[in-house]
C-alpha positions, 0 to 999 in steps of 0.5 A: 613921481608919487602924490598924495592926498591926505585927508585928516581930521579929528575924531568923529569929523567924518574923514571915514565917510569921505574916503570910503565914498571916494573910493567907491565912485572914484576908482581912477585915484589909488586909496592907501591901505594901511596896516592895524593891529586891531581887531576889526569892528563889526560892520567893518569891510574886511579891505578897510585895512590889512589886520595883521599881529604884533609880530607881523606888524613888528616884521614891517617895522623897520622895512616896509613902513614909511609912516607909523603910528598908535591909538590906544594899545594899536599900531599903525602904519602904511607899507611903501608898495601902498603909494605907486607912481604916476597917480594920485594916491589917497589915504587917511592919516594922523597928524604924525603920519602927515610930518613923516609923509612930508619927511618921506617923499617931500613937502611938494608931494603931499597934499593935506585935506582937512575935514573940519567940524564943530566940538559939538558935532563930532562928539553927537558922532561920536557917542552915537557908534558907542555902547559902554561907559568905558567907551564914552570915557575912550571918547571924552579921552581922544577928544582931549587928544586930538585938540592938542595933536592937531594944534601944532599942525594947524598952525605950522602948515596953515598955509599949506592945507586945503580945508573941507566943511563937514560942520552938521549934522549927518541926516537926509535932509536937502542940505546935508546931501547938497553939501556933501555931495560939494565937499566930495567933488571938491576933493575929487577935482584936487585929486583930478587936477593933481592927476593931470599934471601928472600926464 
């Protein structure tokens, strides 16, 4: 039987930070890696995808995918020998991913993770990873974006997704640690009970 956990959440909410620290302290859970087309960004871990071609990922296209997406002129998508049985599975995913995840193996199966976060916040973490007003115009443009992507799925799976408060600022203070440290427990504990019904 396969589970999974997807962890989703607009632009600059900090699902990246959550996932890549779950994967790290954590390592009884399995993490998704999904496939991109895009070239990876500086400072970046080479295992954080499988950067592959146009052509590789076309090759997979229609065989190896169970979910596939875009950003920008980039693709997306998770190979099926990524979600394995007898665990619980964790990866990060857009709204779309979710519905064909749902699709693919079953409402039963998949539990959504939504990492929330003020307009205001997401957009300071937002333009503080840029450097050209190109970009902050690529930032103004998925802000936009993601308001409405996630609309839909919100509402239609309200009752159905567990959501986590990522709403402050990133700095060293008492709080911010404290809070993280419960919101990363929390999905963990999901992720543990989830496992355990498994045995």
């Amino acid at each position: 039987m396969k589970k999974i956990i997807a962890i989703i959440g607009k632009s600059g909410a900090g699902k990246n930070f959550y996932f890549d620290y779950l994967r790290q302290n954590y390592p009884e859970f399995n993490y998704i890696k999904r496939v991109t087309t895009r070239p990876r960004r500086d400072n970046e871990p080479e295992d954080s995808y499988f950067f592959i071609d146009n052509e590789e990922y076309a090759k997979l296209f229609f065989s190896e995918l169970i979910e596939v997406g875009t950003f920008r002129e980039w693709f997306y998508g998770t190979p099926k020998g990524q979600i394995i049985d007898d665990t619980v599975n964790i990866g990060i995913f857009d709204p779309l991913g979710v519905e064909q995840l749902i699709e693919y193996y079953g409402e039963q199966n998949v539990q959504i993770i939504y990492i929330d976060c003020s307009s205001k916040y997401r957009l300071i973490r937002s333009l503080e990873r840029i450097s050209s007003e190109e970009d902050v115009q690529e930032v103004i443009r998925r802000y936009k974006v993601d308001e409405e992507d996630f609309s839909d799925l919100l509402l239609e799976m309200e009752d159905k997704i567990i959501v986590i408060n990522n709403d402050m600022r990133i700095d060293d203070s008492p709080s911010w640690y404290h809070q993280t440290r419960h919101n990363i427990e929390t999905i963990a504990a999901i992720a543990q009970k989830w496992k355990n019904s498994l045995s």
